[in-house]
C-alpha positions in Angstrom: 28.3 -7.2 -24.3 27.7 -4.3 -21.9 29.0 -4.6 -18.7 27.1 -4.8 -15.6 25.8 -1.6 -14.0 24.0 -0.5 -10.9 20.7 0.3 -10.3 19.4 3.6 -10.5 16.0 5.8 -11.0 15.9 4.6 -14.4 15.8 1.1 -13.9 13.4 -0.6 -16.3 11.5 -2.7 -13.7 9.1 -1.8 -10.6 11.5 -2.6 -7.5 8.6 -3.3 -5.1 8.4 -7.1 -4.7 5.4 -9.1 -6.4 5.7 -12.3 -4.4 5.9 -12.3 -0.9 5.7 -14.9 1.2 2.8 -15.7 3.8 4.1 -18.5 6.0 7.4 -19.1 7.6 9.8 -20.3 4.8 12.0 -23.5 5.0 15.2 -23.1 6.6 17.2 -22.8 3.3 20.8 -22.5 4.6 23.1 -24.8 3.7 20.9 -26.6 1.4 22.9 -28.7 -1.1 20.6 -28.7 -3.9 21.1 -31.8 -4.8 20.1 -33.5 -8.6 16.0 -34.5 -9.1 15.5 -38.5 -8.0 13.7 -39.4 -11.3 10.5 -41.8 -9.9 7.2 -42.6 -11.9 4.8 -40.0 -10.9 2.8 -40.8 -7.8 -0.9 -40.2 -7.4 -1.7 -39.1 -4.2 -4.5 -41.2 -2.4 -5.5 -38.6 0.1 -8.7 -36.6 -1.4 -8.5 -32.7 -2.2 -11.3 -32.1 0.2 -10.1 -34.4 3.1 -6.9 -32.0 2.7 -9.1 -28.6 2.7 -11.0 -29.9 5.8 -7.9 -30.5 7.8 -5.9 -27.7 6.8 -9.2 -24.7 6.8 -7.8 -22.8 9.8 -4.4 -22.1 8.0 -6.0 -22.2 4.3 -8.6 -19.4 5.2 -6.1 -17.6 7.5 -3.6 -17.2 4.6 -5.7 -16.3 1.6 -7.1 -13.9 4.5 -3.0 -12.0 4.4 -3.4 -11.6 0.5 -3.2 -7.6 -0.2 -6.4 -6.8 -2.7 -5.8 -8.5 -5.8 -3.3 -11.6 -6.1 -3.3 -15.4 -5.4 -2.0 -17.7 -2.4 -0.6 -20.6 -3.2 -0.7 -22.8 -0.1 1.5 -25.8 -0.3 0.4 -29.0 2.1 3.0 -31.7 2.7 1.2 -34.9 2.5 3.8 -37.1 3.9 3.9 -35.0 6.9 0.2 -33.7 6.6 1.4 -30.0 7.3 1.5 -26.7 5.8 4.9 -26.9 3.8 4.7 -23.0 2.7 3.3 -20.2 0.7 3.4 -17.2 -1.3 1.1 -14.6 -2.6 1.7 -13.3 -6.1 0.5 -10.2 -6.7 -2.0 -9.0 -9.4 -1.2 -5.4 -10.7 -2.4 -3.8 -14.0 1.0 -3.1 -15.4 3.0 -6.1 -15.3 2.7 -9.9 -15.1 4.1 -11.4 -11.8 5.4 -14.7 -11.3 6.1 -17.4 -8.6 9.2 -20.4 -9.1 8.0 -23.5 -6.6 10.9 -25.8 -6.8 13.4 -27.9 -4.6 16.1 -24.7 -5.1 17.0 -22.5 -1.8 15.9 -19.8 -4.2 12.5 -20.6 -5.2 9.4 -18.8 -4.1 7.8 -21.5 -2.5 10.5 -23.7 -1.5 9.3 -27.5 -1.1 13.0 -29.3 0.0 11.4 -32.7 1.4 10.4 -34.6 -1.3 13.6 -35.5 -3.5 11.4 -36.2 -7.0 10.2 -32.1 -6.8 12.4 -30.6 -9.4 15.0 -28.2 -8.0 12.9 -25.8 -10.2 9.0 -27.4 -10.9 6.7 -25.0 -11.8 6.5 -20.9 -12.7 3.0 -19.6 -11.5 2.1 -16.8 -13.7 -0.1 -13.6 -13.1 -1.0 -11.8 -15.7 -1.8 -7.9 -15.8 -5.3 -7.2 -14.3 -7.9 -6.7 -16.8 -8.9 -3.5 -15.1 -7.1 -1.7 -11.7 -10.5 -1.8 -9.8 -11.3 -5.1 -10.4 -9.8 -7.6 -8.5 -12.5 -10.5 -9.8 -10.5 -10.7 -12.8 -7.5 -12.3 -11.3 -6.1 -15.3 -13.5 -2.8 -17.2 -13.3 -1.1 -19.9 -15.2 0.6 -23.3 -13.7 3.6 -24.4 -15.8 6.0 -27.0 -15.5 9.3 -26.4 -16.5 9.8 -29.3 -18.7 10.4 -31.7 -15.5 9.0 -35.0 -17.1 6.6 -35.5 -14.3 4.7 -32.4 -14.1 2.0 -32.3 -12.2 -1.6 -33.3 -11.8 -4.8 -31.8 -10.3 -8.1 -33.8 -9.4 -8.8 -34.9 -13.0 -5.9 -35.3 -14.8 -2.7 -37.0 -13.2 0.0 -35.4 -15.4 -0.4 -31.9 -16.8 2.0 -29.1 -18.2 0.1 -26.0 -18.1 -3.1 -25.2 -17.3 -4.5 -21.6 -16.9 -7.6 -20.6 -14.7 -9.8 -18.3 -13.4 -10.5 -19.1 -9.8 -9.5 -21.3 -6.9 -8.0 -25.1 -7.9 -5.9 -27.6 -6.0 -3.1 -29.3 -8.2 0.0 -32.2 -7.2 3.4 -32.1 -7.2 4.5 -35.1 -5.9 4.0 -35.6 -2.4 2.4 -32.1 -2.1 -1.1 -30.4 -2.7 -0.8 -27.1 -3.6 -4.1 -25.1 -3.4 -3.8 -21.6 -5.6 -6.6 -19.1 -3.7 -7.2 -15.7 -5.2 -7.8 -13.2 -3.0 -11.6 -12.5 -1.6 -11.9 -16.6 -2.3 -12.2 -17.2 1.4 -14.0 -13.6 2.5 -17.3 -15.7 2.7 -16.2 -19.4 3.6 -18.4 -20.0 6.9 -16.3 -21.1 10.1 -17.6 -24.4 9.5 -15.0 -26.5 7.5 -17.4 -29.5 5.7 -19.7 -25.8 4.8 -17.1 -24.0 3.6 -15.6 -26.8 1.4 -19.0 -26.4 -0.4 -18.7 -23.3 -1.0 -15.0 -23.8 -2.7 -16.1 -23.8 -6.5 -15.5 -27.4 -8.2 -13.5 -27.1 -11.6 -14.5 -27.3 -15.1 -12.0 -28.3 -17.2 -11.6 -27.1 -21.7 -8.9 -28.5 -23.4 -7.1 -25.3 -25.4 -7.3 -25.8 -29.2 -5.7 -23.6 -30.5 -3.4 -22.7 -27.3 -4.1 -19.7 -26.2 -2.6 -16.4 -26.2 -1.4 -16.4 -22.6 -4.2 -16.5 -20.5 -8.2 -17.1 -21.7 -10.3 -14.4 -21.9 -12.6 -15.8 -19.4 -14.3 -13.0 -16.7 -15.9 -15.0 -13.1 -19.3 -13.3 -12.2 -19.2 -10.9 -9.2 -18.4 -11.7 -5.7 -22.2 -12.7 -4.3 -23.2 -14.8 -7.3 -24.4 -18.2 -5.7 -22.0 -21.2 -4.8 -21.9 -24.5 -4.9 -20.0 -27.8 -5.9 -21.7 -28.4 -8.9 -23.2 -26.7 -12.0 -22.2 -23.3 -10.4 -21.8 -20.3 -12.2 -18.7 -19.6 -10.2 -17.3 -23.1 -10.8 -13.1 -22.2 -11.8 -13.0 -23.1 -15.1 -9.7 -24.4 -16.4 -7.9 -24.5 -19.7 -5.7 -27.3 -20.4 -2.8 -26.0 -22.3 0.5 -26.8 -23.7 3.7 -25.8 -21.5 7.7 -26.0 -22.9 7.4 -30.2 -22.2 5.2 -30.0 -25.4 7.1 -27.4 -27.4 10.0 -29.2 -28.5 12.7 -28.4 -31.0 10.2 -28.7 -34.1 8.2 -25.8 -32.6 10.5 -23.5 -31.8 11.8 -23.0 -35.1 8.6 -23.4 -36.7 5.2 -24.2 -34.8 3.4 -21.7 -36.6 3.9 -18.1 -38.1 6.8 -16.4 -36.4 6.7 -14.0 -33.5 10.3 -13.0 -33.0 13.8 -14.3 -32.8 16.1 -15.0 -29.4 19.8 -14.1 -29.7 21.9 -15.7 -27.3 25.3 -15.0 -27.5 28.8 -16.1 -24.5 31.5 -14.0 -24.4 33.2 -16.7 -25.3 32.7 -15.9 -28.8 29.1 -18.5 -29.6 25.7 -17.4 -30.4 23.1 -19.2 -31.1 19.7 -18.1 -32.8 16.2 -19.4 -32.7 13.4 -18.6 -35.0 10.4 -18.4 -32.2 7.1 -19.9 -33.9 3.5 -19.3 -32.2 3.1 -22.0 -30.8 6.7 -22.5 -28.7 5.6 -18.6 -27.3 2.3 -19.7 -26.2 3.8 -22.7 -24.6 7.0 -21.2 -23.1 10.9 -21.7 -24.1 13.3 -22.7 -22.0 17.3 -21.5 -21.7 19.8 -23.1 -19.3 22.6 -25.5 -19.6 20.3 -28.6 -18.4 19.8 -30.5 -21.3 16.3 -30.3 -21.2 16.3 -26.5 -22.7 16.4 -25.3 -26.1 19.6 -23.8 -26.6 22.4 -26.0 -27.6 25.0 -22.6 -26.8 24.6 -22.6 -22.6 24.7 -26.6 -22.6 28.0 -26.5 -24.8 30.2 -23.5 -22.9 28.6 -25.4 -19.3 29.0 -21.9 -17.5 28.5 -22.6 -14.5 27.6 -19.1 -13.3 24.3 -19.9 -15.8 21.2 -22.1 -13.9 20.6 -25.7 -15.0 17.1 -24.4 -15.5 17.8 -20.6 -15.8 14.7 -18.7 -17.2 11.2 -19.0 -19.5 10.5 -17.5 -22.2 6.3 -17.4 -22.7 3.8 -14.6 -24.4 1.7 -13.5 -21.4 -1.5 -12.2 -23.2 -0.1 -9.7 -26.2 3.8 -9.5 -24.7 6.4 -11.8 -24.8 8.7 -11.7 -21.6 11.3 -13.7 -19.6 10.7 -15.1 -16.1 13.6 -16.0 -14.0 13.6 -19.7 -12.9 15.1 -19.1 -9.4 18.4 -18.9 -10.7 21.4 -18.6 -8.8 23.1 -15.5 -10.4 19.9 -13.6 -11.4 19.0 -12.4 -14.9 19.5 -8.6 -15.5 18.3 -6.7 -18.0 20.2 -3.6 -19.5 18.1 -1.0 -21.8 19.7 0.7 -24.4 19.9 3.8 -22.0 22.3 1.3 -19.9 19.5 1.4 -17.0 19.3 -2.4 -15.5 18.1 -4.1 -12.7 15.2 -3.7 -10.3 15.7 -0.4 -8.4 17.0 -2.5 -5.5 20.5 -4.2 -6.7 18.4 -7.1 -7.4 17.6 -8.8 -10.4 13.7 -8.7 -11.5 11.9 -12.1 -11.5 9.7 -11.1 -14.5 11.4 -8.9 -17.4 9.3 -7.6 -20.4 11.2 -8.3 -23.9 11.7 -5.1 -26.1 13.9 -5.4 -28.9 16.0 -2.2 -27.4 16.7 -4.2 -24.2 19.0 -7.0 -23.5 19.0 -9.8 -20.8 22.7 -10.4 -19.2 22.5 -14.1 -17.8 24.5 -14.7 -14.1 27.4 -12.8 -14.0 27.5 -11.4 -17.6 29.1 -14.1 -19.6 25.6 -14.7 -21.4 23.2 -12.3 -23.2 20.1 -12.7 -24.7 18.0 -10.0 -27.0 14.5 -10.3 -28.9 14.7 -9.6 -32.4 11.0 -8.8 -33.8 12.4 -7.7 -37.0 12.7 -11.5 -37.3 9.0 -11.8 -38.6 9.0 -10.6 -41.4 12.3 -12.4 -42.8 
C-alpha cells in the first residue's frame, strides 16, 4: 500500500469546490456526533405548499445565489419552522458532483436538531451536464445511505432513491428539503400563493429495470408554460433502488458483472466483491457500520475508517466513489503517485479507474476496481 503523498499539479481531481454552501451553516464545533435514535418514521402533517408559501422570500433568494447550472437544496426545520441550511451542488460537464446531508459536523448540509437524521442520511448526486451550454439539462439523484428510514416526498412516505429532472420537495424526518435547480425561480412572481403555481407538480415512474444512473429524460426550454397539473414542465421522477435494496445477494450477483472492489488493511485482510448490475445501479456501501457490505472494515473496527465511509454507485456510464462525510477523508493515489484534490484535501467524488487506488482515513485501508473481473 502506497503511502500517503501531497498534492500537486498532477492531482487526479478538479480542486475547485462543487458544493458550496448558501446559507449560514450550523455551528458544528464541538458536536459530539452522537449514535441515530432509531424511531418509526414520522410523516410530517404540515403540507409542501404551506412550507413554500412561508419560506418564498428565502427559497427564491437562495436558488437566486446558485452560479449557472447546479441545484439548491434548501432544508426547512419543521419543528422550528426555519431555514435549517443549504447548499448548491454544482453541475459541470466533466464530473459528477455530490452533496452528504446528515447529522455529521462534516456533512454538506448539516441538520444536527433532529436525533432520528442519520449522522450520514442521504448523498445528493449531480451528474455531468448533458451539454456545457445547457444548463436545462440539470438532473440529480436522492439516495439514502441505507438508514432504515429513508425518506419520503409528497407521494410516497419512505423512499431510497429517486432521480429527477426538476424542482421536488422530499422528508427527512422533521425536515423538508426542497432541491431547486438553478433558473427554477428566475420567473416565480413576487407573489407567494402565484408563484407556488408556477412550482411544477411531480410525476412519478417507477424504474424497471433501474436505470443506469440517471434517466435520459430532457425538461423543455425555460418559457414552456407552467402549471400544477398536466404541465409539460411537471418534474418527473423515477423511483429507483438505492444500497437499502441491494443487499448481499446483489452484490455478488444481481445481474451480469461490472467490475470487482478490492479492499485490502494493512493489517494483512482483503476482502473481494464481485459487483453485479444491479448493486452498481443502486450504490454499495463500505464502512465499519454494520449496515455496509464489507465484512473486512467491520472486523479490523479501525477507527480512523467512518461508520458510513463512502458509496459506491455507476453515475450514467462510470462507476465512482463518493465520500460519505467521513472523518479522515478518502484519497485517491494514481499509478503516477498523484492523489488528492489540488488543495491537501480529499475529493468528495473520485472516478474509479482500474490504475487508481482509493486510501481510506489515514492509509490503513485501500480500495481498487478491478474491471478485468468481467470477463472471469
Amino acid at each position: 500500500m502506497s503511502n500517503r503523498c501531497s498534492s500537486g499539479p498532477n492531482s487526479p481531481q478538479d480542486a475547485r469546490p462543487a458544493c458550496h454552501p448558501l446559507w449560514e451553516r450550523a455551528d458544528a464545533r464541538g458536536a459530539r456526533n452522537a449514535p441515530t435514535a432509531m424511531a418509526a418514521f414520522r410523516w410530517p402533517s404540515r403540507p409542501v405548499r404551506d412550507l413554500f408559501v412561508t419560506h418564498f422570500a428565502a427559497l427564491r433568494d437562495t436558488c437566486g445565489r446558485l452560479p449557472a447550472a447546479g441545484v439548491a437544496i434548501v432544508a426547512i426545520d419543521e419543528t422550528h419552522d426555519r431555514i435549517a441550511g443549504a447548499v448548491c451542488v454544482e453541475a459541470t460537464p466533466t464530473r459528477p458532483n455530490a452533496a452528504i446531508v446528515g447529522r455529521h459536523s462534516r456533512a454538506d448540509l448539516y441538520l444536527p436538531d433532529d436525533p432520528t437524521v442519520a449522522l450520514r442520511h442521504l448523498a445528493i448526486i449531480v451528474p455531468p451536464l448533458l451539454s456545457s451550454l445547457d444548463a436545462t439539462g440539470i438532473r440529480y439523484r436522492v439516495v439514502d445511505l441505507r438508514t432504515g428510514i429513508g425518506f419520503g416526498t409528497e407521494r410516497d412516505p419512505v423512499l431510497h432513491s429517486i432521480t429527477a429532472d426538476g424542482p421536488a420537495c422530499v422528508r427527512v424526518a422533521g425536515y423538508a428539503l426542497f432541491c431547486l435547480p438553478a433558473g427554477e425561480a428566475a420567473d416565480w412572481p413576487d407573489d407567494p400563493d402565484a408563484a407556488w403555481e408556477r412550482f411544477p407538480a411531480c410525476r412519478y415512474v417507477t424504474a424497471r429495470p433501474l436505470p443506469e444512473g440517471l434517466p435520459a429524460v430532457r425538461r423543455p426550454p425555460r418559457g414552456t408554460p407552467a402549471g400544477r397539473r398536466g404541465s409539460p414542465r411537471d418534474t418527473l421522477v423515477v423511483v429507483g433502488r438505492g444500497p437499502f435494496e441491494a443487499r448481499r445477494a446483489d452484490v455478488l450477483g444481481g445481474g451480469p458483472p461490472v467490475g470487482e472492489l478490492v479492499v485490502e488493511h494493512r493489517g494483512g485482510g482483503r476482502e473481494r466483491l464481485l459487483v453485479g448490475d444491479t448493486a452498481a445501479a443502486a450504490g454499495i456501501l463500505l464502512g465499519r457500520y454494520p449496515r455496509c457490505d464489507v465484512d473486512l472494515l467491520r472486523a479490523f473496527d479501525d477507527e480512523s475508517v467512518s461508520r458510513v465511509h463512502l458509496l459506491v454507485v455507476r453515475v450514467g456510464d462510470r462507476m465512482v466513489a463518493i465520500d460519505t462525510a467521513s472523518t479522515n477523508g478518502t484519497w485517491p493515489v494514481d499509478a503516477d503517485g498523484a492523489c488528492g484534490s489540488g488543495d491537501g484535501t480529499p475529493p468528495r467524488v473520485v472516478d474509479l479507474t482500474p490504475s487508481r487506488t482509493l486510501e481510506l482515513g489515514r492509509g490503513h485501508v485501500a480500495v481498487a476496481w478491478n474491471t478485468d473481473a468481467r470477463a472471469a
